[in-house]
C-alpha positions as CSV (number, residue, x, y, z in Angstrom):
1,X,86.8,45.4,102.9
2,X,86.3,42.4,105.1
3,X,88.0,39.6,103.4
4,X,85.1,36.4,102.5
5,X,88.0,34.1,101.3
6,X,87.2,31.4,103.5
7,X,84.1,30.9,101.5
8,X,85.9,31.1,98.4
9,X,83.8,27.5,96.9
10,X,80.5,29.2,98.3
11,X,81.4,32.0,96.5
12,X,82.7,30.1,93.0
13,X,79.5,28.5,93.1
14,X,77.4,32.0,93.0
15,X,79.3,33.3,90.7
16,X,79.2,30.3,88.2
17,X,75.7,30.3,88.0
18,X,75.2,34.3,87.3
19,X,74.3,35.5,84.2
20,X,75.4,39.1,84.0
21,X,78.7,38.2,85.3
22,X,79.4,35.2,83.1
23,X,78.0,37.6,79.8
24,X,81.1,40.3,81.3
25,X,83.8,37.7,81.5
26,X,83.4,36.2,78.3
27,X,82.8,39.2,76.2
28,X,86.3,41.3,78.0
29,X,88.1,38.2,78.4
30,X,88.9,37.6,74.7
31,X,90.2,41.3,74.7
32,X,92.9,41.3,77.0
33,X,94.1,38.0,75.4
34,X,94.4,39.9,72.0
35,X,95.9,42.5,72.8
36,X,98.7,41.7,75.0
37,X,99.1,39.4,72.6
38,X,99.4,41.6,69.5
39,X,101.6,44.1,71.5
40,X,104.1,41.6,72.6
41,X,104.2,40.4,69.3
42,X,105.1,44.1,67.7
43,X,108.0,44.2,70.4
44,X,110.8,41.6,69.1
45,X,112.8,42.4,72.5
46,X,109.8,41.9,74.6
47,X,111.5,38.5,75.9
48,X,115.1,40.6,76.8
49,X,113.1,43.0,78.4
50,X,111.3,40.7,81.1
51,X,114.5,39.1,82.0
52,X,116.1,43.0,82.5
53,X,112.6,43.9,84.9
54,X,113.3,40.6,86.9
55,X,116.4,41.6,87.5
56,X,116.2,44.7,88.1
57,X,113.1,44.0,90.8
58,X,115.5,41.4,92.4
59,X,118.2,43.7,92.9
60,X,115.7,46.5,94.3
61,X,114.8,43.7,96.6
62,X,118.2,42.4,97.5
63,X,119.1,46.2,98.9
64,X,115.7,47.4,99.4
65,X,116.5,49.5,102.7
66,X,119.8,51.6,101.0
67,X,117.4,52.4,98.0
68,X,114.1,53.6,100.5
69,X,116.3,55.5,102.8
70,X,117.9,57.3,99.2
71,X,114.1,57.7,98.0
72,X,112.9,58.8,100.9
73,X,116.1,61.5,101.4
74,X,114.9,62.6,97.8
75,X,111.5,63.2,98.4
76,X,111.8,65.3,101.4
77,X,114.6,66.8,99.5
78,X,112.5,68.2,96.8
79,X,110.2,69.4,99.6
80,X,107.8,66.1,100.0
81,X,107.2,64.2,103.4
82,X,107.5,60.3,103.9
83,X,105.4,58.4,106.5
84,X,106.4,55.6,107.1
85,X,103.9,52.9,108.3
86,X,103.9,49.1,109.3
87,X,100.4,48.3,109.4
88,X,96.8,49.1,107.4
89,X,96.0,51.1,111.0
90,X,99.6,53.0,111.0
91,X,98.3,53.8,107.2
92,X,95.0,55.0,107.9
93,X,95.6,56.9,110.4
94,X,98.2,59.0,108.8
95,X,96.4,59.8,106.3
96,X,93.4,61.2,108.4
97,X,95.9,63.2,110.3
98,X,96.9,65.1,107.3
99,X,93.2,65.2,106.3
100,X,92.1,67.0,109.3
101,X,95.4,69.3,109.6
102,X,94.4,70.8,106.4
103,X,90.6,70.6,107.0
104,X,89.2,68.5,104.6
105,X,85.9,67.8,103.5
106,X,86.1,66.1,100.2
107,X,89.1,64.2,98.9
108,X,89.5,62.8,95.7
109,X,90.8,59.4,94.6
110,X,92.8,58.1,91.7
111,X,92.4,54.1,91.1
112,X,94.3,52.8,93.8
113,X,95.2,49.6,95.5
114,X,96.5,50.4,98.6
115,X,93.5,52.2,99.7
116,X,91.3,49.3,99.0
117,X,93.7,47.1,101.0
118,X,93.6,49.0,104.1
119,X,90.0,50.1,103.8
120,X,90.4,53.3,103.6
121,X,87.1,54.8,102.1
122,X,85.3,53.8,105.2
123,X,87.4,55.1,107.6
124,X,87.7,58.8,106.1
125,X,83.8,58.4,105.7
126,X,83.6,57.1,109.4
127,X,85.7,60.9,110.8
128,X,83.6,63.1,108.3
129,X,85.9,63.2,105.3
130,X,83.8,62.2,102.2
131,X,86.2,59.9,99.7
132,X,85.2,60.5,95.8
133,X,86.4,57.6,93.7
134,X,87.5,59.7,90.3
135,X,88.4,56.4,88.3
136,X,85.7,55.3,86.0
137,X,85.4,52.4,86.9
138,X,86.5,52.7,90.9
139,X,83.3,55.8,90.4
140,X,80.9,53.2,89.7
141,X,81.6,50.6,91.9
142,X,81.5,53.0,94.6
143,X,77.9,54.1,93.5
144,X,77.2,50.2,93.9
145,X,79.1,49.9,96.9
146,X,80.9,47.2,95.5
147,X,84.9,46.5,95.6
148,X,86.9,46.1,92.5
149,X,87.0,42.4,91.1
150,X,89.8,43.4,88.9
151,X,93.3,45.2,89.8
152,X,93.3,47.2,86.3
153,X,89.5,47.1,85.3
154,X,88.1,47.4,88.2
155,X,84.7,47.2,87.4
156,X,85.4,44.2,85.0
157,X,82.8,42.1,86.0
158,X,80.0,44.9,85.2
159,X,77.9,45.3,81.6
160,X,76.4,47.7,79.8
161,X,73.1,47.8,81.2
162,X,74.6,47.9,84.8
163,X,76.3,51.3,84.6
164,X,73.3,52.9,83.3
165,X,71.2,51.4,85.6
166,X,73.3,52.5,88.5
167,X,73.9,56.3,87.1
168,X,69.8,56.2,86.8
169,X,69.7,55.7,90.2
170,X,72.3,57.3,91.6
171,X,72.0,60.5,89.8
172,X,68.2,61.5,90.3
173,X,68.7,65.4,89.7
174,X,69.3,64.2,85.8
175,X,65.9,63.5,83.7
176,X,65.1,60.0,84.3
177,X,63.8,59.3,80.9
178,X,67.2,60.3,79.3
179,X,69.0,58.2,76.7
180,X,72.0,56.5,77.0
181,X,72.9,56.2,72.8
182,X,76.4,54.6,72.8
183,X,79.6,54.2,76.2
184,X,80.2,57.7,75.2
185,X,76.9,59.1,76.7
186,X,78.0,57.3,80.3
187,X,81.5,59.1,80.4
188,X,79.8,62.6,79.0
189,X,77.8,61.7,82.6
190,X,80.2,60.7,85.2
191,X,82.8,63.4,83.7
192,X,79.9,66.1,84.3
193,X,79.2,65.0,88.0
194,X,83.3,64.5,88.7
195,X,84.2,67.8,87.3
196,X,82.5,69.4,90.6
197,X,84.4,67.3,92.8
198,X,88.0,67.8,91.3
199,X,87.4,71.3,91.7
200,X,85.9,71.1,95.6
201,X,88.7,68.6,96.8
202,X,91.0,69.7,99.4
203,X,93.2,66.8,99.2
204,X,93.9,64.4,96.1
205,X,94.9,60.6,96.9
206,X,96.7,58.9,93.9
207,X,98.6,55.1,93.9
208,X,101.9,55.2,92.5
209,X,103.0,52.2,89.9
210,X,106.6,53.4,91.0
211,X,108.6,54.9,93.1
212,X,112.1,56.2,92.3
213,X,114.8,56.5,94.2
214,X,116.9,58.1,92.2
215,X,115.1,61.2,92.3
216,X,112.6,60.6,94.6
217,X,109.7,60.5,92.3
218,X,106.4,58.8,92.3
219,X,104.7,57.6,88.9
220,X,101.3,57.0,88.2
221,X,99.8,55.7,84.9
222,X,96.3,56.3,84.0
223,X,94.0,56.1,80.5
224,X,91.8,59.0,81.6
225,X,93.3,61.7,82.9
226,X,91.9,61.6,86.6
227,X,94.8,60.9,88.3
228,X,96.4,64.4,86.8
229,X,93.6,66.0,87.9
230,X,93.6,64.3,91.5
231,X,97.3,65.3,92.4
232,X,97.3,68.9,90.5
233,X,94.0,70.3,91.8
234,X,94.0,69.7,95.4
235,X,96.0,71.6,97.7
236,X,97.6,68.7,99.4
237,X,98.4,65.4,97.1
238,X,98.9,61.7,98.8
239,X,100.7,59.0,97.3
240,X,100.0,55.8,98.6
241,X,102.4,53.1,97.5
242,X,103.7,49.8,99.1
243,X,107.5,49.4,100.0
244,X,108.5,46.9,97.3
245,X,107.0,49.9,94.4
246,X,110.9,51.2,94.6
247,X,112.6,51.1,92.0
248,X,116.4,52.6,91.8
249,X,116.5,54.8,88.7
250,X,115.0,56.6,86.3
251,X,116.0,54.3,83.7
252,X,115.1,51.4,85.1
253,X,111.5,52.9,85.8
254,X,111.2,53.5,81.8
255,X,112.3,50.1,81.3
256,X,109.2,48.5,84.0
257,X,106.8,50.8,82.0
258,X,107.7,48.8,79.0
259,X,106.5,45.8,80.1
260,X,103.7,47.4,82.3
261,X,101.2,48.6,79.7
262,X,102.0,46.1,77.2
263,X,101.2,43.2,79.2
264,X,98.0,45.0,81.5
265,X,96.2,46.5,78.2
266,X,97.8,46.0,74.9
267,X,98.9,49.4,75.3
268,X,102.7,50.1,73.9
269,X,102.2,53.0,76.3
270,X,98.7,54.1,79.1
271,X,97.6,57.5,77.6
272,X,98.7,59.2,80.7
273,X,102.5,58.5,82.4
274,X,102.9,61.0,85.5
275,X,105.7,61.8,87.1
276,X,105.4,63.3,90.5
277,X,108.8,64.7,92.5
278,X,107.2,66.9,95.9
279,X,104.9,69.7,95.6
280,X,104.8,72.8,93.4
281,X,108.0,75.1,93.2
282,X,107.4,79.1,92.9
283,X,108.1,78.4,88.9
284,X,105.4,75.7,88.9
285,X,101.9,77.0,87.3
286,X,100.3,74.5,89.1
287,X,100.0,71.6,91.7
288,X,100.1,70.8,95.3
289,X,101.5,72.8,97.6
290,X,102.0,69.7,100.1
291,X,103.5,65.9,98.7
292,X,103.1,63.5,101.0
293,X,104.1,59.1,100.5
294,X,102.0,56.8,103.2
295,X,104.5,54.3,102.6
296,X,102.8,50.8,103.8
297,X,104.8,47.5,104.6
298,X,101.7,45.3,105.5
299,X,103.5,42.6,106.4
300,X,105.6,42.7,102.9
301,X,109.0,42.6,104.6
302,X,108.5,39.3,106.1
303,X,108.6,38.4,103.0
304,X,111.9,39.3,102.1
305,X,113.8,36.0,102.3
306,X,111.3,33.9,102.4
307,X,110.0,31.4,99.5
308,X,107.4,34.4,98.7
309,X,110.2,37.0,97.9
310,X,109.3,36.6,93.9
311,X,106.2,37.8,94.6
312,X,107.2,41.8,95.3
313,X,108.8,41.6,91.7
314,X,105.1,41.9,90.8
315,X,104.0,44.9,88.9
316,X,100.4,44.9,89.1
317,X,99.4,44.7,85.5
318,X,97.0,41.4,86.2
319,X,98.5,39.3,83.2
320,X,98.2,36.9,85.0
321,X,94.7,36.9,86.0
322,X,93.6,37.7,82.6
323,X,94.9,34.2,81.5
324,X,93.8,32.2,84.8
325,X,91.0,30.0,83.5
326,X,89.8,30.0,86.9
327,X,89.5,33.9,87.7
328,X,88.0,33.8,83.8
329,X,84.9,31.7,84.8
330,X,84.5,33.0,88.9
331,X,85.5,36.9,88.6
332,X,87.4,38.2,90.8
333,X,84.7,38.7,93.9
334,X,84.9,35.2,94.4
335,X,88.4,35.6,95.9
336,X,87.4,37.5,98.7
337,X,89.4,40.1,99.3
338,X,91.6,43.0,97.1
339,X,93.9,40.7,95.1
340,X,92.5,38.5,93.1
341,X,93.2,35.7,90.7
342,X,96.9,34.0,91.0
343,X,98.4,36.8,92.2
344,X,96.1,37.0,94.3
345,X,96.0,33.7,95.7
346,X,99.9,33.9,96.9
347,X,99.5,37.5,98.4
348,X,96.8,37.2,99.9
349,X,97.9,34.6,102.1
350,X,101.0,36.7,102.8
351,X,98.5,39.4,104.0
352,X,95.5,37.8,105.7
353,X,96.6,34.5,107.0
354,X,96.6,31.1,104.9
355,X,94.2,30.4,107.6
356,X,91.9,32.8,106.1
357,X,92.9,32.8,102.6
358,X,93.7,28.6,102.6
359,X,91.5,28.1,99.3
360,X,92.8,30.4,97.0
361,X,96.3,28.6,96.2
362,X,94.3,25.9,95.8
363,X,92.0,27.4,93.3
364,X,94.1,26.6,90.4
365,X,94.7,24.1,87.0
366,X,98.6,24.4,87.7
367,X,98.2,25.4,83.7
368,X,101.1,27.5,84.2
369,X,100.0,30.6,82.4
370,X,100.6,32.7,84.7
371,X,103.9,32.6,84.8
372,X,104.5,32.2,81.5
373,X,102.7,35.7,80.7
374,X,103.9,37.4,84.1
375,X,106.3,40.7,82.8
376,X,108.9,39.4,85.4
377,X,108.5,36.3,85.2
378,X,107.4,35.4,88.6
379,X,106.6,31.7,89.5
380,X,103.5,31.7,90.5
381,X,102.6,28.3,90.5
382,X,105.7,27.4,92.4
383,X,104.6,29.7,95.5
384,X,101.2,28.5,95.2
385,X,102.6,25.2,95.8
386,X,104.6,26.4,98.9
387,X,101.2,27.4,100.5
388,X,99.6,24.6,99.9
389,X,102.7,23.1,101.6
390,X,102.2,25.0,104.4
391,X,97.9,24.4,104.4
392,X,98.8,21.0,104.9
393,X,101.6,21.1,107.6
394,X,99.0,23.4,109.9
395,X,96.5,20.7,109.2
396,X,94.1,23.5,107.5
397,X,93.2,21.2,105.1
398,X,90.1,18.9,105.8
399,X,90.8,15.8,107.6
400,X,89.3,13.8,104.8
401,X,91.9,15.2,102.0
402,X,94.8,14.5,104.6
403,X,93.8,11.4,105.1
404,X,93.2,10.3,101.3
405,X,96.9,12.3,100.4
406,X,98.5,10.1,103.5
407,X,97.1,6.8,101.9
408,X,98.4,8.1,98.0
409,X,101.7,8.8,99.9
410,X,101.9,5.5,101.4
411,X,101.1,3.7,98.5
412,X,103.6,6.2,96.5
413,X,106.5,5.2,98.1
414,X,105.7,2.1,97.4
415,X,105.6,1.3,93.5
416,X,104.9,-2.4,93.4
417,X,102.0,-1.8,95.9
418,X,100.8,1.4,93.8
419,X,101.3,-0.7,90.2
420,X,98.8,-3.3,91.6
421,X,96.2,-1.2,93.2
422,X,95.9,1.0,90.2
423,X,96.0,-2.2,88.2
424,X,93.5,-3.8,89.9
425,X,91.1,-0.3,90.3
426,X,91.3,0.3,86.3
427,X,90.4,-3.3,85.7
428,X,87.3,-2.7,88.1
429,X,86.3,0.1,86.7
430,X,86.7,-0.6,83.3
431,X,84.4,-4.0,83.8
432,X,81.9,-1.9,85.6
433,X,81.8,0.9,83.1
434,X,81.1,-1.8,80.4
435,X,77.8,-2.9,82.2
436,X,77.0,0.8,82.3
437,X,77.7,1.5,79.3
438,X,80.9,3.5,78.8
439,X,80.2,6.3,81.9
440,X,79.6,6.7,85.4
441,X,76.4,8.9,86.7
442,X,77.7,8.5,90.3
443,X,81.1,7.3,91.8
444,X,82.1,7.3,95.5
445,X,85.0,9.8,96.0
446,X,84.1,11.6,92.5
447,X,80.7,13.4,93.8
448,X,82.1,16.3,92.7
449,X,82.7,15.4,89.3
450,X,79.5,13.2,88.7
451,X,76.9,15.7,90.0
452,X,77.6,18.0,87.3
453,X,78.5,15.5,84.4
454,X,79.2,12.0,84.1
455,X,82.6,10.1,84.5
456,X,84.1,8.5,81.6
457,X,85.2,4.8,82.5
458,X,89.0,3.4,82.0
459,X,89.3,1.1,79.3
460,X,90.5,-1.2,81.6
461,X,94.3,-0.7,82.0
462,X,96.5,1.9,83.5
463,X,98.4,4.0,81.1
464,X,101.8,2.4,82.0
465,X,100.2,-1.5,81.3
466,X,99.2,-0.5,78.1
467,X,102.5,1.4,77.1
468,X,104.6,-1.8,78.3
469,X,102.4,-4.1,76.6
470,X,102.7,-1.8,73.2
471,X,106.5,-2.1,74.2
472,X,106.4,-5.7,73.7
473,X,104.3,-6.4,70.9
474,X,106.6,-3.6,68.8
475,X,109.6,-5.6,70.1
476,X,108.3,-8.6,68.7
């Protein structure tokens, strides 16, 4: 996926102004709001339990190399293999190595992340390996050849009449005049056409939510059942997971899925929980008979130390984005690239460049939300602010903001200078705006703002004038 967050406005804009997409986000946004919030709500200890997942991602952090060398000593204990691999390339590559050792034709995919973020569809399809997306949503979007615009719903932005639009046209060996009563007749269709492929795969590629070191595990969670049937089936199951997905122990694993489904779905618990320690023993009845972890840094530890350490607490449950009132009315495609919304628009920088990825911290109300739904309580806005930081020290930012944020510095430092200009600009402004009554159509430096609706004119006074003078008279 070639990242188009440099146009991140020119892509806002599109997305503001179409329909299907704005019907999608405001009939599913409502539902994530509810029920994370009734879920939380049934959980009295909820609050505790964040503060014990930040804590126990910030200790994983502070010795992260003792507890990948244990997990890694534990998976090739139980029989697994760990390759290790610094870049998207290193990633790729390893997994088309075990792809073509075992001669695979057809591999099927659970919902994953890290594939999307080193492209890997492309490249299997690219050496003659044909990826099948087994996620319902990740199946779809691959029949659009779209990428996800959500990290948990990945096909999010999508409606109704879209999925049977696309499985009309995608699936022309079904009668084309068939009926699509109620969501169930779209499942009964994609489970039909998937079945086929679980059973023809040679090799089954799953995410992992966690990693444990303890016993060298890997743990997916799933509402549908695919990813069981991705990493039993095949001969030869790939985990792809990220370094910062450790975690040390078995305990502490049960106590991140605790706050994982609650605050990603509602859910007190997904429908499937999976736990995956190397392939099948002689007692097993089934599974893989290889276990292999492409383990991808990505750039991830030069962020270790750095102000963006907070962010590898994250959990992936996209909290946060469901409550961003920016990703609610732009989607997720207008980001650009695999991580949207706020989490989103402090990785991504991490990953790409902030040279690339420049607007995204800036697309954002500072509302705080974010952080104040994030599971372990990352700050989100905090970082954003550290990249804007850094936007503005590689002078990425356009020369007409620098300028305009040098002269508000200037006059900053300055109070008496800054009490009369403001002074003297609301008293302007409030005289003109009486002549027009009450609202300005057009205002230099607030184009922006007046071409879509007007701007309300100051009374007159600056907020602090008017509290001083309130001051006085209630003195009196």
């Amino acid at each position: 996926m070639l990242p188009t967050s440099p146009a991140f406005k020119e892509n806002a804009a599109r997305a503001l102004q179409e329909e299907r997409l704005q019907k999608a986000l405001a009939r599913t946004k409502p539902q994530f709001h509810t029920k994370r919030a009734k879920a939380v709500a049934a959980l009295p200890e909820f609050e505790q339990i964040r503060d014990i997942g930040r804590d126990i991602k910030n200790h994983t952090l502070q010795f992260l190399d003792h507890y990948l060398e244990t997990w890694a000593e534990n998976v090739e204990r139980a029989g697994g293999h760990v390759h290790w691999c610094p870049t998207a390339e290193d990633a790729r590559a390893a997994v088309l190595a075990i792809c073509q050792r075992v001669g695979a034709r057809i591999v099927t995919k659970g919902k994953s992340m890290i594939s999307e973020e080193i492209a890997l569809n492309d490249y299997l399809e690219r050496h003659g390996i044909t990826p099948v997306e087994t996620d319902l949503g990740e199946y779809i979007l691959q029949l659009r050849h779209e990428p996800p615009s959500h990290i948990i719903g990945p096909a999010f932005h999508l409606n109704r009449e879209d999925w049977e639009e696309s499985f009309r046209k995608s699936h022309t060996d079904l009668p084309p005049d068939r009926v699509f009563r109620e969501r169930r007749d779209i499942l009964t269709e994609a489970r039909t056409k998937l079945r086929e492929r679980f059973l023809a795969a040679d090799v089954g590629i799953t995410g992992a939510n966690f990693l444990i070191a303890e016993t060298g595990t890997s743990v997916i969670v799933t509402n549908e059942g695919n990813g069981d049937l991705t990493q039993t089936l095949p001969r030869v199951h790939i985990v792809l997971a990220s370094i910062e997905k450790v975690v040390p122990t078995l305990e502490d694993a049960t106590n991140m899925l605790r706050l994982l489904a609650r605050s990603a779905t509602g859910q007190d618990f997904s429908v499937y929980t999976t736990f995956s320690t190397g392939p099948r023993r002689p007692e097993d009845p089934d599974g893989p008979e290889e276990y292999h972890v492409i383990l991808l840094d990505n750039g991830r530890s030069s962020m270790l130390g750095s102000p963006f350490q907070d962010m590898l607490r994250c959990i992936r449950c996209a909290a946060c984005m469901n409550h961003c009132p920016v990703y609610n009315v732009v989607g997720g495609h207008a980001y650009g690239w695999v991580y949207p919304g706020p989490m989103g628009a402090v990785l991504t920088p991490t990953l790409i460049g902030i040279d690339q990825a420049g607007h995204l911290p800036n697309a954002s109300t500072f509302c705080g939300r974010c952080e104040s739904v994030c599971p372990v309580r990352i700050p989100l806005p905090r970082m954003m602010r550290h990249w804007r930081e850094r936007e503005f020290e590689r002078h990425l930012t356009p020369s007409f903001a620098r300028t305009n944020l040098r002269l508000w510095g200037f006059f900053a430092r300055h109070p008496g200078l800054y009490r009369l200009a403001t002074r003297a600009g609301a008293a302007l402004l409030g005289w003109l705006g009486k002549r027009r009554g009450g609202r300005f159509t057009a205002l230099p430096l607030a184009g922006a703002w007046t071409r879509g609706r007007d701007f309300p004119a100051p009374e007159g006074e600056t907020f602090f004038a008017r509290y001083q003078r309130l001051e006085r008279s209630h003195a009196l």
